[in-house]
N, C-alpha and C positions, 0 to 999 in steps of 0.2 A: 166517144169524143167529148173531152169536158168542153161547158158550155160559155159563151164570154160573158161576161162582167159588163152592161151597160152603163152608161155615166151620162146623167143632162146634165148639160150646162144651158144655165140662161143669160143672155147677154142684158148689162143693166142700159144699154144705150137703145136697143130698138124694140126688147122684150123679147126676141127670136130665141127658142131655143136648138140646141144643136145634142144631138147623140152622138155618143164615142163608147164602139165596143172593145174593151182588154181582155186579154186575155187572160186569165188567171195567175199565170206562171209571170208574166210582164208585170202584173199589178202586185205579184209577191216580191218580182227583182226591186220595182221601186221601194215598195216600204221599207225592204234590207238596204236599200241604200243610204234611205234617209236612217234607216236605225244606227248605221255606220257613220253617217255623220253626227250623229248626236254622241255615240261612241267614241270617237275622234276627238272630238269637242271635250267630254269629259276629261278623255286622257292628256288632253295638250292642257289644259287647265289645272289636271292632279299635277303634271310635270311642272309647271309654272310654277302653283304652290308653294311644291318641294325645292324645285331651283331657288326660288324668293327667301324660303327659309334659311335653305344651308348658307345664303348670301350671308343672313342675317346673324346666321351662327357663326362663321367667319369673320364678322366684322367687332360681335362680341369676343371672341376668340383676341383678336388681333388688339380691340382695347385692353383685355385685361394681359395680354403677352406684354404692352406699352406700361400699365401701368407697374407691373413686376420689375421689369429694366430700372423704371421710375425708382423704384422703392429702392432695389437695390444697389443702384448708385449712389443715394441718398445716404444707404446704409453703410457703405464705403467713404464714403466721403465725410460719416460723422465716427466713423472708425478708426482714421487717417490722423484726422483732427483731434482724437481720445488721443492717439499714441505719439504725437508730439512732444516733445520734450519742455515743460514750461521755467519761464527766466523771471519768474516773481520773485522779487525780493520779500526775504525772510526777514519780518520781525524781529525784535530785541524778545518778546514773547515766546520767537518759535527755540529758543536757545535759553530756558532759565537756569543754565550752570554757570554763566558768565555775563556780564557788563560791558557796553557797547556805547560808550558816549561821542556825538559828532559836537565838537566845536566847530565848524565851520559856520560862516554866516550864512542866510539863504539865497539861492537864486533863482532868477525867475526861470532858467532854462539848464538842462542837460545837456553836456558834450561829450559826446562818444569817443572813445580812444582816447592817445595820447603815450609819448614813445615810454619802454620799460623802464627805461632807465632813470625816470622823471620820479619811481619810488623807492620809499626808503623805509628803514626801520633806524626808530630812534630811541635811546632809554629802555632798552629792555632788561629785565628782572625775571630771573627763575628760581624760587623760592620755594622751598617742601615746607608746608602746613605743619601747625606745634603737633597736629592729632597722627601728622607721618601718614595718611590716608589718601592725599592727593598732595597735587604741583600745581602752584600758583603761575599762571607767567601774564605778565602785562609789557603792554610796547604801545610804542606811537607813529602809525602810520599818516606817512608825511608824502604828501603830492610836491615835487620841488618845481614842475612845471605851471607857473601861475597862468590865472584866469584859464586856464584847462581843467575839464572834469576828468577823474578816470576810476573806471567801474573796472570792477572783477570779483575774484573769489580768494579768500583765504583759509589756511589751515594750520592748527598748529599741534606737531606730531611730536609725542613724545614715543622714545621705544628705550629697554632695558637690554647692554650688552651683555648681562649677567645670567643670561638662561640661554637655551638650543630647546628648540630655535628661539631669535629672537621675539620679545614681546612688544605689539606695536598696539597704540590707541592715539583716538585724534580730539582735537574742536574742532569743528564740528562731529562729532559720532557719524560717521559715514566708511564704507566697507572702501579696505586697506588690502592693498594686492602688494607683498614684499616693501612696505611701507609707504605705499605711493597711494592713492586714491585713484578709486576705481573711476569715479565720475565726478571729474569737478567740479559742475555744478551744485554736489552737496555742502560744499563749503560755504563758509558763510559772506554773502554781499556784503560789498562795499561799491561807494560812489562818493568820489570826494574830489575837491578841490584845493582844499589847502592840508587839513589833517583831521585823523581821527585816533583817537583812546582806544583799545582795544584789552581787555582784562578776562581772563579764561580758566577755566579749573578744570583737572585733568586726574580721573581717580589713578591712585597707583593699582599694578597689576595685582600685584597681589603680596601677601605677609613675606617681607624677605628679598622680596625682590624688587627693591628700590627703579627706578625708571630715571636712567641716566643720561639721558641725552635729550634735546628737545629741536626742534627743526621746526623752521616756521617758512610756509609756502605762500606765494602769492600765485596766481593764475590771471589771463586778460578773460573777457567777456567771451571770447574765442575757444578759449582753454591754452591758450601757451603759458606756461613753463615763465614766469617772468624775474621771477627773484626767491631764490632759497637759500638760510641762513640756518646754520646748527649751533648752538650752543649746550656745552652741561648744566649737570643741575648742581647745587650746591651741596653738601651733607645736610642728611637730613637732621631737623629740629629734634632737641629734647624738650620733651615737655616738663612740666614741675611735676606731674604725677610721677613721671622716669625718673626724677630727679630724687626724690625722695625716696622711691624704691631703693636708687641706689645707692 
């Protein structure tokens, strides 16, 4: 028969001591119990840990999901903004085959629109260079609607009925779809209120094949279609070098 486990205790109040026999097997359940709560204890603590962490990894998770949105919006939104179509006026600079002068006097304010019909072409001249190499054409676009501004685009197309297919080139250099322009904003601004000079050079296509006909387009801010005039070109100039040859 295993023997019991005695235990004094001393009481601190009257100094009496008292004996308590365990049993061996009783005094091994306790230790196992308390071992098991310190067990317990560890593991609710390793679980805690882990929970706290994965909190934390979730929440870094969640900022850097926020800041990707972030960017890529950003990145959309300065992409959107690249592929806009811009309405700066073109310098006399961005055109050096031609001369572009505004008589007009200045003012302190711009006025948008203004009806088609308020424009005109006046004094126009189509004339083949002595060297036969290009076409002159100048004119004077005239606002007839006073103290009204009115902005758009112009063009002026010559093409040759003397080849298959026909041959088309413009002023401003910009891509020709059956002699139309592709995008009217390649032509070139204007904004005027009373009048402007308009003088332009146009190579010929090519040896032979003189460029007969000239067409002069006007377009609104919008892109409409506002006024289109054809005229031919003249016979071409002898030079005195040709002249003498022959």
């Amino acid at each position: 028969m295993a023997q019991k486990i005695s235990i004094v205790l001393v009481s601190e109040k009257n100094g009496k001591s008292y004996s308590v026999k365990l049993h061996p097997g009783l005094l091994l359940l306790i230790l196992l119990t308390a071992l098991g709560g310190v067990l317990a204890a560890i593991v609710s603590s390793t679980g805690y840990i882990m929970m706290l962490k994965r909190h934390n990894d979730l929440l870094s998770s969640h900022e850097r999901l926020a800041y990707e949105v972030q960017r890529l919006r950003q990145d959309y939104h300065d992409r959107s903004t690249a592929a806009q179509p811009t309405t700066a006026k073109p310098t006399v600079s961005d055109v050096p085959a031609a001369s572009v002068q505004d008589n007009e006097p200045p003012r302190t304010a711009e006025q948008a629109g203004g009806a088609p019909s308020a424009l005109a072409l006046d004094a126009v001249t189509v004339e083949n260079l002595p060297d036969g190499e290009a076409l002159q054409v100048s004119f004077k676009l005239i606002n007839r609607a006073a103290g009204t501004r009115i902005s758009g685009y112009l063009f002026v197309i010559a093409h040759t009925t003397e080849s298959i297919p026909p041959v088309f080139k413009s002023w401003p250099d910009a891509v020709l779809e059956g002699g139309t322009p592709r995008d009217f904003r390649q032509g070139s601004f204007f904004s005027i209120t009373q009048y402007k000079r308009v003088t332009c050079r146009i190579e010929q296509a090519a040896a032979g094949i003189p460029m007969n006909r000239v067409t002069i387009v006007l377009y609104s801010k919008s892109g409409s279609r506002v006024l289109q005039q054809e005229y031919s070109t003249p016979s071409r100039r002898v030079s005195a070098h040709e002249e003498t040859l022959l």
